[in-house]
C-alpha positions as CSV (number, residue, x, y, z in Angstrom):
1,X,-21.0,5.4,15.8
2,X,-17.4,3.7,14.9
3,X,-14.8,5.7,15.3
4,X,-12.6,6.6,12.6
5,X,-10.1,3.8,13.3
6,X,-12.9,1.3,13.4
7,X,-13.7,1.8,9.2
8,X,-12.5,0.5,6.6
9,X,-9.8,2.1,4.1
10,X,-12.3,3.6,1.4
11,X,-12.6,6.3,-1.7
12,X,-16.2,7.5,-1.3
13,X,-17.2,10.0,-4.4
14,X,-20.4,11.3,-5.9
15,X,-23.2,13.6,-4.4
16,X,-24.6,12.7,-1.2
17,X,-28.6,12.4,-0.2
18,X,-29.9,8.7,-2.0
19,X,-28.4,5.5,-1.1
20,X,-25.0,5.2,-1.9
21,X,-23.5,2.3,-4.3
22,X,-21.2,-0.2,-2.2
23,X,-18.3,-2.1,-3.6
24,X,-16.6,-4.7,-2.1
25,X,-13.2,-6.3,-3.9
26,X,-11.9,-10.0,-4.3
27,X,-9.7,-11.6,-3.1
28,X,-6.3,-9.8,-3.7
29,X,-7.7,-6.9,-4.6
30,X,-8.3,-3.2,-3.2
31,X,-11.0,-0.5,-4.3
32,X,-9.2,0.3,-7.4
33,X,-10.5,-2.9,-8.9
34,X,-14.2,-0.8,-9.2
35,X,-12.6,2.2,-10.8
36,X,-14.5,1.7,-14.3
37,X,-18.1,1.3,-12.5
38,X,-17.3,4.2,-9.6
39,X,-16.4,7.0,-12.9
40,X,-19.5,5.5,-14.6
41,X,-21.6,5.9,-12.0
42,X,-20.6,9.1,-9.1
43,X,-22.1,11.7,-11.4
44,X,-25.4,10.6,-10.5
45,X,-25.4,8.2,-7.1
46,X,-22.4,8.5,-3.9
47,X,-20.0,5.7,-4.5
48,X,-18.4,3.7,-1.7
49,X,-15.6,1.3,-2.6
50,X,-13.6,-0.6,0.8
51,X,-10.6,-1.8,1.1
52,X,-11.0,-5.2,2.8
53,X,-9.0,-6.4,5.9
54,X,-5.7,-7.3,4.9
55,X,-5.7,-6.3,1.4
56,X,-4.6,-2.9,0.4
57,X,-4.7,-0.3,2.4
58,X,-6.1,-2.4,5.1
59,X,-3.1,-4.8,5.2
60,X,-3.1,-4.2,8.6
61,X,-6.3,-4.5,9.7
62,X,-6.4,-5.8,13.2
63,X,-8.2,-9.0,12.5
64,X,-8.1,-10.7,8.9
65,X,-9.8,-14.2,7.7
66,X,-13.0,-15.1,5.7
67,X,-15.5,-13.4,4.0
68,X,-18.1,-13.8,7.5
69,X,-14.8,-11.6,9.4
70,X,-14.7,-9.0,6.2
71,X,-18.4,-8.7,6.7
72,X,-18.4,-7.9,10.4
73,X,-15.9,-5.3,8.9
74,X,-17.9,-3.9,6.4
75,X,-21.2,-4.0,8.7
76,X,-18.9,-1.9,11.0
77,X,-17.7,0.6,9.0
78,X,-20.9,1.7,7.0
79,X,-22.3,2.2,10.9
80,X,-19.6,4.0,11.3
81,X,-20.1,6.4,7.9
82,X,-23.6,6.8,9.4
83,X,-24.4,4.5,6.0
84,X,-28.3,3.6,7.1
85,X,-29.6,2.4,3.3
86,X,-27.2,1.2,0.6
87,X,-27.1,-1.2,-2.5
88,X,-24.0,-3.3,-2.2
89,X,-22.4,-4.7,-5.0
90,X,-19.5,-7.7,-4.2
91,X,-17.0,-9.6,-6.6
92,X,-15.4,-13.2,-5.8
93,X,-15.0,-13.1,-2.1
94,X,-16.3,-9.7,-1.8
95,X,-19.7,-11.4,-3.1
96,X,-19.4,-13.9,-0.6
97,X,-19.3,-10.5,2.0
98,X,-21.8,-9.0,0.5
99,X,-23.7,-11.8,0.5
100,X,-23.3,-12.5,4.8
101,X,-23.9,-8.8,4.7
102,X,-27.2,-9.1,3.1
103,X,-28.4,-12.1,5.3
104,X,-27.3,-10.6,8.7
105,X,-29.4,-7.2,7.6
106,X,-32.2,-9.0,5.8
107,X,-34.5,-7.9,8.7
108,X,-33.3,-4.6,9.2
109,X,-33.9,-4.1,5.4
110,X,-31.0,-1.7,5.3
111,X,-30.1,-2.4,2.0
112,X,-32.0,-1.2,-1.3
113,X,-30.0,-4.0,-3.7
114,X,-27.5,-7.0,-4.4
115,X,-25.6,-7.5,-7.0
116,X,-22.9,-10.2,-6.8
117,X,-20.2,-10.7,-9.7
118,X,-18.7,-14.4,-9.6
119,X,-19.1,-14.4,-6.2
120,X,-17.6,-17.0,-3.6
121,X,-19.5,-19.5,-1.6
122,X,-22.2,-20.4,-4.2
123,X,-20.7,-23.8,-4.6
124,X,-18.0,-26.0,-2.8
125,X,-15.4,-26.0,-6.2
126,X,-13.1,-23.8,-6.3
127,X,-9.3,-23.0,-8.4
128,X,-7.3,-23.7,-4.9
129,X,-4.6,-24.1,-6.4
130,X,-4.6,-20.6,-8.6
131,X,-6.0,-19.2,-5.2
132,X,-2.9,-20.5,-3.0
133,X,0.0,-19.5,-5.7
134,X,-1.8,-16.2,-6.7
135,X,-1.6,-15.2,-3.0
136,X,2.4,-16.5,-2.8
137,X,3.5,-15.3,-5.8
138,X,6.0,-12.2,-5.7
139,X,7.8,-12.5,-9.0
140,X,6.2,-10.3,-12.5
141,X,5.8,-12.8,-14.9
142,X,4.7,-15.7,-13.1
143,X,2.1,-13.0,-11.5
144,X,1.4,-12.1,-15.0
145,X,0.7,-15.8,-15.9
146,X,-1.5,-16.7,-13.0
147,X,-3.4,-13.3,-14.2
148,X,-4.2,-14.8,-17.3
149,X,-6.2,-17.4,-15.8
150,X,-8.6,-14.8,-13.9
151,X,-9.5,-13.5,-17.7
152,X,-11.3,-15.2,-20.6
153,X,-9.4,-17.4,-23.1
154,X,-8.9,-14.6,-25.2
155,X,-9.0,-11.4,-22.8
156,X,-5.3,-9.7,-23.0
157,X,-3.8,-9.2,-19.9
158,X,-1.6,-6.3,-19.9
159,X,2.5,-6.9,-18.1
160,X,1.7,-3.6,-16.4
161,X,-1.0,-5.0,-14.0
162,X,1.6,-7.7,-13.3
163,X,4.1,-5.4,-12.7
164,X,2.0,-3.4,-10.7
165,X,1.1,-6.5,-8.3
166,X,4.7,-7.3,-8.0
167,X,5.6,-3.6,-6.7
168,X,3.2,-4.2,-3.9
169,X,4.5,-7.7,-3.1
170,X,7.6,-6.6,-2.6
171,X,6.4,-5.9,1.3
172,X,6.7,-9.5,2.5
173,X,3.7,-8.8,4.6
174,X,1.6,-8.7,1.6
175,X,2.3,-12.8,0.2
176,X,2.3,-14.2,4.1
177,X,-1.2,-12.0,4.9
178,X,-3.3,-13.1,1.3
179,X,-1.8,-16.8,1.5
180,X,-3.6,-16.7,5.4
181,X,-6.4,-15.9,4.3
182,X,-6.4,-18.2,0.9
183,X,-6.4,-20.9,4.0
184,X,-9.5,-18.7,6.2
185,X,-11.2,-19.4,2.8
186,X,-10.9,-22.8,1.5
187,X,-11.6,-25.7,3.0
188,X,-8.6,-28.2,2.0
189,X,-9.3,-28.4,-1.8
190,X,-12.8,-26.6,-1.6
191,X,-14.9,-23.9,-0.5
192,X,-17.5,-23.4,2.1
193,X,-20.7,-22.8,0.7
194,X,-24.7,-20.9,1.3
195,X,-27.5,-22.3,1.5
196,X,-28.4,-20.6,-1.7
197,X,-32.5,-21.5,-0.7
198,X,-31.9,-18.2,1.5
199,X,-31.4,-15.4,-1.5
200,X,-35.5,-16.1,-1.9
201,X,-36.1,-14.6,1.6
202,X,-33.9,-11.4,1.0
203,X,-36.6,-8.6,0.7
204,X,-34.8,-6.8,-2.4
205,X,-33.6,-7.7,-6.0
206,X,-31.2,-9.8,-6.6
207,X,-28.8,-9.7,-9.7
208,X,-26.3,-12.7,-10.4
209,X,-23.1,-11.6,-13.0
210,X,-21.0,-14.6,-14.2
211,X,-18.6,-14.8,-17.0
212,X,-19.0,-18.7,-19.0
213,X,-14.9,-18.9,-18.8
214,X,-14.7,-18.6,-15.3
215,X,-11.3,-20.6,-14.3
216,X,-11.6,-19.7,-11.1
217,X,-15.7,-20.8,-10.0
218,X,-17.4,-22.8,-12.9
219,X,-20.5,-21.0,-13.9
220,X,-22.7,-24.0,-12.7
221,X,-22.5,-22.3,-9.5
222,X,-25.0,-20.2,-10.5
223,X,-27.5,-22.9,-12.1
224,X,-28.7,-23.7,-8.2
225,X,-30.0,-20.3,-7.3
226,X,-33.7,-19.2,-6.5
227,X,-35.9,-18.6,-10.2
228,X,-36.0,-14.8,-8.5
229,X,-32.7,-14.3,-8.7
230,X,-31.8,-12.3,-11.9
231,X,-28.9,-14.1,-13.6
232,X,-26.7,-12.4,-16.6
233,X,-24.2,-14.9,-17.8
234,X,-21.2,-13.0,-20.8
235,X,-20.0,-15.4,-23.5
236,X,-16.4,-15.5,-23.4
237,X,-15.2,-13.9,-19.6
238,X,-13.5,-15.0,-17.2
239,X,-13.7,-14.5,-13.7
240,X,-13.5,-10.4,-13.6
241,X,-16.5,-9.3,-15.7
242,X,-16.4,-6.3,-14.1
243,X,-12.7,-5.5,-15.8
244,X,-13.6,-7.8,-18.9
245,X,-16.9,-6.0,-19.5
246,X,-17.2,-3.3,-17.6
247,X,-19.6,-0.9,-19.2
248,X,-22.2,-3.9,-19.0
249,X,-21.7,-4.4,-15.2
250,X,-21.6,-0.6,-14.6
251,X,-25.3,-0.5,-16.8
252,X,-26.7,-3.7,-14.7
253,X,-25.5,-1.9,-11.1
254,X,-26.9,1.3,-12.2
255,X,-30.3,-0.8,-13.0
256,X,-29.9,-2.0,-10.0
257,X,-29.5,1.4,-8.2
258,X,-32.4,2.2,-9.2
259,X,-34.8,0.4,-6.9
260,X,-34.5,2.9,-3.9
């Protein structure tokens, strides 16, 4: 078993004894990014939500990168919770960590469910550019404006999130460690990307969440994956269904929670 300073920064809730939910953030996010599925769903199932290395709590995490170094993290740290069974649930680049997660364990058949909200690596196009000044950006209202392009057209985006960005930010530490791993993710102007052929061999279900106003990974991305694959496309979101509609995506992971 880890010890203690080998796990992840995490809020676990919810009664113990079935497989526990997993959450795993995007890119420039922390746990509290899952706090509308986590009350909607720890009066019936244990919750688990990480911190990721270098991004909240876990800013400094001893080695920070891509998704494949966040999974090794993950792996880790749910050894180390003594975490044998769990359905894992992954937005952005925390779906392209669920997602390495789900491969490298695909034998072991440790885990009960996937569920993957716009995640990363499903295609090589990617917003770069709104990744590389996103993770740069210090200053409220040109945090706030970046914001809006994570949301559909018409999605309000409130100046206290921004503000609330900018308060953190205000550690230097936090713009130079999310603008080094912007460059762990992309690839120049793109992303690296699955072999998507591989979700058919996983040996447990599969959802896909996408939002048709994704600025930040077109929807197409999602066209290429196995006909097993359950895919749930929202009409005017953006790239955080989970914020944008999250009573839906709390109902699909409890669905999904519910093959144990």
């Amino acid at each position: 078993m880890s010890s203690p300073a080998e796990i992840l920064p995490h809020v676990a809730r919810g009664p113990v004894g079935r497989p526990p939910i997993v959450f795993l953030h995007g890119f420039a996010g922390d746990h509290e990014t899952w706090i509308g599925q986590m009350i909607g769903l720890e009066t019936r199932r244990r919750v688990i939500a990480f911190d990721l290395p270098g991004h909240g709590a876990a800013l400094d995490w001893p080695q920070i990168g891509h998704a494949g170094v966040s999974a090794q993290a993950v792996i880790a740290s749910l050894d180390g919770l003594g975490v044998d069974r769990f359905h894992l649930v992954g937005h952005s680049m925390g779906g392209a960590t669920a997602t390495i997660v789900a491969f490298k364990l695909a034998e072991a058949r440790r885990l009960a469910s996937l569920t993957l909200v716009a995640p990363g690596g499903f295609g090589p196009e990617i917003n770069h550019r709104l990744l590389r000044r996103f993770a740069a950006a210090t200053d409220e209202h040109e945090i706030h404006s970046l914001l809006e392009q994570f949301f559909g057209f018409e999605k309000p985006v409130p100046l206290a999130a921004a503000r609330h960005i900018a308060a953190t930010r205000r550690d230097p530490r936090v713009p130079e460690t999310l603008s080094a791993i912007a460059e762990a993710i992309l690839d120049g102007e793109r992303q690296k990307s699955f072999d998507l052929a591989r979700l058919a061999d996983l040996p447990h279900p599969i959802r896909l969440i996408w939002g048709d106003q994704d600025r930040v990974l077109p929807l197409r991305q999602a066209h290429a994956v196995p006909g097993v694959v359950a895919v749930h496309v929202f009409a005017g979101v953006g790239h955080m269904p989970h914020l944008e509609v999250a009573r839906d995506v709390t109902r699909l992971v409890g669905e999904s929670a519910a093959f144990d």
